[in-house]
Residue, then its C-alpha position, 0 to 999 in steps of 0.5 A: x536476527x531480524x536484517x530487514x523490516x518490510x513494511x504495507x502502505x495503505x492502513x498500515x503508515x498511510x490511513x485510507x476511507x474508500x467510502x470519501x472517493x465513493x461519495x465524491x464520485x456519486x456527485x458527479x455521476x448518475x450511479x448512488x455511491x453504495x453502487x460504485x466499487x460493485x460497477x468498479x469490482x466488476x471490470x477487474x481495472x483496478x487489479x490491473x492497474x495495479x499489477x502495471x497492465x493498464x496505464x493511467x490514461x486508460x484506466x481513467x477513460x474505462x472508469x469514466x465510461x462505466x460511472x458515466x463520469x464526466x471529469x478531467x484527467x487531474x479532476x479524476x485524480x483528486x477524487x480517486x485519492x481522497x481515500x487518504x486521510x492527513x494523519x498517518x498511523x506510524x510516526x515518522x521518527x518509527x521509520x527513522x529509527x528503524x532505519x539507522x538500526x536495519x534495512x527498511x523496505x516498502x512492500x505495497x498493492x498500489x498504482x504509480x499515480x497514488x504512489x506519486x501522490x502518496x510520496x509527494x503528501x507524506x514524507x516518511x516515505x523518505x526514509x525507506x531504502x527501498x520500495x516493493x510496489x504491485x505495479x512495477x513487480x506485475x504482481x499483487x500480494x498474497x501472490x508469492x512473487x511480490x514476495x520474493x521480489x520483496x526478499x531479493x530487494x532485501x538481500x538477507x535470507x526470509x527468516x530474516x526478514x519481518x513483514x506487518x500489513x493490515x490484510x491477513x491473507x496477506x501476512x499468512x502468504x509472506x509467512x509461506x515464502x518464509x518471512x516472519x511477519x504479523x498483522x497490524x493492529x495498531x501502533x502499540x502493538x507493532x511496537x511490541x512485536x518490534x520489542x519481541x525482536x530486538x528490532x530498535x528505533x529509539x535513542 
């Protein structure tokens, strides 16, 4: 019996478009936005930001140097997290229901700027119990330590635990700490897999 339902943030509750910050940022830089996320990529910044090894300030200053960004700290913000787009992919009420029937954990690569901002633009985000997040546990999925941070939080065994993101490496790496989890696709197919578990959230 499932006790537990983890769920990934970005393209899974939350939509995102990397593409919208890149065409942002090639306005105010010399570098074609097609160019940005290999001169990005290249650093390894994001990855440690997101595992809580660089802070906001400095990770703002060293992309800056390598777009020959001229911008202030708040400016950068408002670009970088135009990657997410207004309607989210799950209702609110999912998350709800869920939530009065079994434990509801958010398990996320993400930064404590979007994290912030993500929260503060999105109110489902209200309705977890708990969140998972790369940047406080100091690791990345498919790493297996977020999860079995993830399970820890969950305070059941794995196999009752399910887990949905949108990134298979990921899925099959929450599957190896014993988790059952799946890819998502899309809304109608998270509620079957829901369904398939006697997993409710309706009245």
């Amino acid at each position: 019996m499932t006790k537990t339902v983890m769920l990934d943030l970005g393209d899974v509750i939350v939509p995102f478009d990397f593409s919208r910050c890149h065409a942002a940022l090639e306005k105010l830089c010399p570098y074609p936005a097609q160019e940005i996320p290999a001169r990005i990529r290249s650093t390894g910044l994001v990855q440690l930001f997101e595992t809580g090894q660089v802070s906001p300030e400095s990770f703002v200053e060293q992309v800056c140097r390598i777009l020959d960004l001229h911008v202030s700290y708040s400016e950068f913000w408002e670009l970088w997290s135009s990657i997410f787009l207004p309607e989210t992919l799950i209702p609110e009420s999912l998350l709800e229901g869920i939530r009065s029937r079994h434990r509801l954990l958010l398990l996320s690569n993400t930064n404590p700027v979007h994290f912030s901002m993500v929260r503060e633009r999105y109110p489902h985000l209200r309705h977890f119990d708990g969140y998972v997040l790369s940047y406080e546990v100091g690791a990345l999925k498919p790493s297996p330590e977020i999860y079995r941070e993830a399970i820890r939080c969950a305070g059941c065994r794995p196999e009752e635990c399910f887990f949905t993101d949108d990134i298979a490496s990921n899925v099959e790496a929450a599957r190896r700490e014993g988790i059952d989890s799946v890819q998502f696709h899309s809304l109608s197919q998270l509620e079957d897999e829901l369904r398939a578990r006697e997993i409710g959230w309706q009245n």
